[in-house]
C-alpha positions as CSV (number, residue, x, y, z in Angstrom):
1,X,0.7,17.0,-21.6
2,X,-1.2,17.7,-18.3
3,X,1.0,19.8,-16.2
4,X,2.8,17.6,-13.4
5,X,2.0,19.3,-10.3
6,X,-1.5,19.8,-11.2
7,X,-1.9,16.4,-11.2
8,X,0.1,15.5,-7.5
9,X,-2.1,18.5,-6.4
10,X,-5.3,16.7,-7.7
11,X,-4.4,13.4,-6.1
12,X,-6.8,11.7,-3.7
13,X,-7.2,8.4,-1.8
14,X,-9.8,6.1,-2.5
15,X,-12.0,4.2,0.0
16,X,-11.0,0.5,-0.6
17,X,-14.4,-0.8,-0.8
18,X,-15.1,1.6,-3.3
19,X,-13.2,0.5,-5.5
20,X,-14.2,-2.0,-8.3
21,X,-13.1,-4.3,-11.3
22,X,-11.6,-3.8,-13.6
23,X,-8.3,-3.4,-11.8
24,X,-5.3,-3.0,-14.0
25,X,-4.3,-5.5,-16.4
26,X,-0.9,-7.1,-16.7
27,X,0.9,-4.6,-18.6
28,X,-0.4,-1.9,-16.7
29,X,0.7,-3.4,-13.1
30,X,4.3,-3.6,-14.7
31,X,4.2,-0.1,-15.5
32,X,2.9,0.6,-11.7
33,X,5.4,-1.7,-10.5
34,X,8.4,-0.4,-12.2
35,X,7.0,3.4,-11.7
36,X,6.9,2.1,-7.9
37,X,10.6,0.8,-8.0
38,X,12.0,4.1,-9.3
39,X,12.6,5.6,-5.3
40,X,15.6,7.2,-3.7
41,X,17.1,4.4,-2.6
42,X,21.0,5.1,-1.0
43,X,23.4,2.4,-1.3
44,X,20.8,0.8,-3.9
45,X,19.9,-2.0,-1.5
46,X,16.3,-2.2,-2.6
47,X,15.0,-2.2,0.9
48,X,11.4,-3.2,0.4
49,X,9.7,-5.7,-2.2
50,X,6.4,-6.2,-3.5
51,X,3.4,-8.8,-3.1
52,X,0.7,-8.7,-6.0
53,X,-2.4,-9.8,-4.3
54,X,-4.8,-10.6,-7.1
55,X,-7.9,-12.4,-8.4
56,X,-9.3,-15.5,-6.3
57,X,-5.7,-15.8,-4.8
58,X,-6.2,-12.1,-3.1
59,X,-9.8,-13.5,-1.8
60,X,-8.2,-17.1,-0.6
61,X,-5.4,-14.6,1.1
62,X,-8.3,-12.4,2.7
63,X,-9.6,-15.5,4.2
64,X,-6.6,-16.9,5.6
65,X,-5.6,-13.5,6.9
66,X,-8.7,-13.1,8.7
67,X,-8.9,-16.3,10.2
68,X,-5.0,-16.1,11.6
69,X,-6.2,-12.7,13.3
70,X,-9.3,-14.7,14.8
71,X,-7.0,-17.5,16.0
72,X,-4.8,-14.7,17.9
73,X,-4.6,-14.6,21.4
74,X,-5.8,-12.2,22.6
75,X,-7.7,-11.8,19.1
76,X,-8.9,-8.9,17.3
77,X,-12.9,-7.8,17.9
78,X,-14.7,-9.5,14.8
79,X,-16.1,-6.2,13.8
80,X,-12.0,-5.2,12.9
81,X,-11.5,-8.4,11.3
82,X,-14.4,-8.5,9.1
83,X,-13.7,-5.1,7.9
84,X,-10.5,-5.8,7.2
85,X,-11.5,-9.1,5.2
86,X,-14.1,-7.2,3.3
87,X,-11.3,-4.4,2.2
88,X,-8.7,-7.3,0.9
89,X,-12.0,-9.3,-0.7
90,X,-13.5,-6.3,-2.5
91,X,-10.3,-4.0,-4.2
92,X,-9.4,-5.9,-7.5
93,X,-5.7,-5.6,-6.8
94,X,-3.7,-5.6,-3.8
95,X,0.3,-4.6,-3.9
96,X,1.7,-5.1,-0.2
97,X,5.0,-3.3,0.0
98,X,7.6,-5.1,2.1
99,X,10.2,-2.9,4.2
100,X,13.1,-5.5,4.0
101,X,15.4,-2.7,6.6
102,X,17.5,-3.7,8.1
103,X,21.3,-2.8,9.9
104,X,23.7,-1.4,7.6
105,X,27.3,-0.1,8.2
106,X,27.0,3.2,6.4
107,X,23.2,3.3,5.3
108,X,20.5,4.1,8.5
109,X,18.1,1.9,8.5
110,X,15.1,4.6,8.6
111,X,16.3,5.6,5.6
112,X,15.6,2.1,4.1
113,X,12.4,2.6,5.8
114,X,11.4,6.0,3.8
115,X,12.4,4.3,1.0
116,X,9.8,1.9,1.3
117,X,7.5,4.5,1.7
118,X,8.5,6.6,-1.2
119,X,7.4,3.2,-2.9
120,X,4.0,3.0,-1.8
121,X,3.5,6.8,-2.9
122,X,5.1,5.9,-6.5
123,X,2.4,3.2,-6.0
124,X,-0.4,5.5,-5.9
125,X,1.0,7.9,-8.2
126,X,1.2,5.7,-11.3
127,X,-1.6,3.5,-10.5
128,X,-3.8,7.3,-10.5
129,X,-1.7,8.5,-13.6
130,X,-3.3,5.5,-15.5
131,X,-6.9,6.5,-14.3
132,X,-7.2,3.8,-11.5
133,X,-8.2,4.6,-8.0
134,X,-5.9,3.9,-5.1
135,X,-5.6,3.6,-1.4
136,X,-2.4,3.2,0.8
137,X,-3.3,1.3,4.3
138,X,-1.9,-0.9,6.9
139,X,-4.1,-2.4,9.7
140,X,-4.4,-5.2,11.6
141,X,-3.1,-7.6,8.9
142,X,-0.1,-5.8,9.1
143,X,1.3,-6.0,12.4
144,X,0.2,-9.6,13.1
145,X,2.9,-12.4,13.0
146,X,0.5,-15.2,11.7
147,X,-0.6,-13.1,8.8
148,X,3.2,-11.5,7.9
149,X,3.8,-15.3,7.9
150,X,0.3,-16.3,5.5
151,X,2.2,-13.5,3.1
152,X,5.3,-14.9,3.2
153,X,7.3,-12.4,5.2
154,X,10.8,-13.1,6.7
155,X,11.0,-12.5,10.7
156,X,12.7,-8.9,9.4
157,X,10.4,-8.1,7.0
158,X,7.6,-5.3,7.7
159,X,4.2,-4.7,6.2
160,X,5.5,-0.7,4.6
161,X,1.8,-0.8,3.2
162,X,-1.3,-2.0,1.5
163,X,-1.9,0.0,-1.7
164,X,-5.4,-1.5,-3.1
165,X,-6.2,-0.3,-6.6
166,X,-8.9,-0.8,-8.9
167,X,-11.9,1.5,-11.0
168,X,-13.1,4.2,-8.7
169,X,-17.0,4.0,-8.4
170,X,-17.0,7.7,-7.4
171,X,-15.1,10.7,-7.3
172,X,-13.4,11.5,-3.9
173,X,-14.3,14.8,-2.1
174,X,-11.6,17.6,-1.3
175,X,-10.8,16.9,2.5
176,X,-9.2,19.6,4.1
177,X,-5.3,20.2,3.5
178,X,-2.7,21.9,6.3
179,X,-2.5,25.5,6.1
180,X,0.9,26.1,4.8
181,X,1.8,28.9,7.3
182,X,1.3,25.8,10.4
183,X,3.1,23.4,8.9
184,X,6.2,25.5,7.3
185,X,9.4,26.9,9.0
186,X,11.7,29.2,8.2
187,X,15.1,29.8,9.4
């Protein structure tokens, strides 16, 4: 077995629109999807949830997005909306993670918020253990009311993230990492 930390230290993002079919099959997206459910999660509330965007239904969606964001007012410059069409319309599989945080007696709510976001790592994590590329974004698409709504969000309910997976069409370069010593304190 591949050493563990070897392989988080190896990890890179790929560039959505180079990303390509095939994108994992059925049985593989369970095994990313239950990899992704396996976060801290205190008072198990299952804060976020997830929104396979796939196939022509993840092109219809990339449509409709873009065309809520042109209908805005005041809308988006159609350079921002066409990339972001292009990014849903090109990666074979789209999981948007749903931050479902919300007030809780004894459980802060940013916590339900990290939680989400330990999701979209657990995301990109299994979906590289099983060779596929993968990217973790937000954008425009996930701030906008009309598009939350096209996706079937609840008022509450908050885009956590975009993770788009598919075949990488080439490897990604090294980009360059904090230096330890700048980013670690000691006390």
């Amino acid at each position: 077995m591949a050493d563990p930390l070897d392989f988080l230290n190896s990890r890179r993002s790929s560039r959505p629109l180079d990303l390509a079919e095939p994108g994992p099959d059925e049985a593989q997206l369970t095994r990313i999807l239950t990899v992704a459910a396996r976060v801290p999660d205190h008072g198990k509330l299952v804060p976020w949830r997830f929104v396979v965007l796939s196939g022509e239904g993840r092109k219809r969606m990339a449509e409709t997005l873009a065309a809520r964001l042109r209908a805005a007012n005041p809308p988006e410059p159609d350079e921002k909306i066409e990339k972001e069409r292009s990014r849903f319309a090109s990666s074979p599989l789209i999981v948007a993670v749903v931050s479902r945080a919300g007030p809780h007696p004894k459980i802060p709510e940013w916590e339900q918020v990290l939680s989400a976001g330990a999701a979209c790592m657990n995301l990109l994590h299994a979906a590289n253990a099983l060779g596929f590329g993968a990217a973790w974004l937000t954008g425009p698409f996930a701030e906008h009311r009309g598009a939350l709504d096209a996706l079937g969000l609840a008022p509450h309910e908050k885009i956590a993230g975009f993770v788009h997976i598919g075949t990488p069409l080439q490897k990604q370069d090294e980009r360059d990492r904090p230096a330890l010593s700048a980013i670690v304190t000691r006390v």
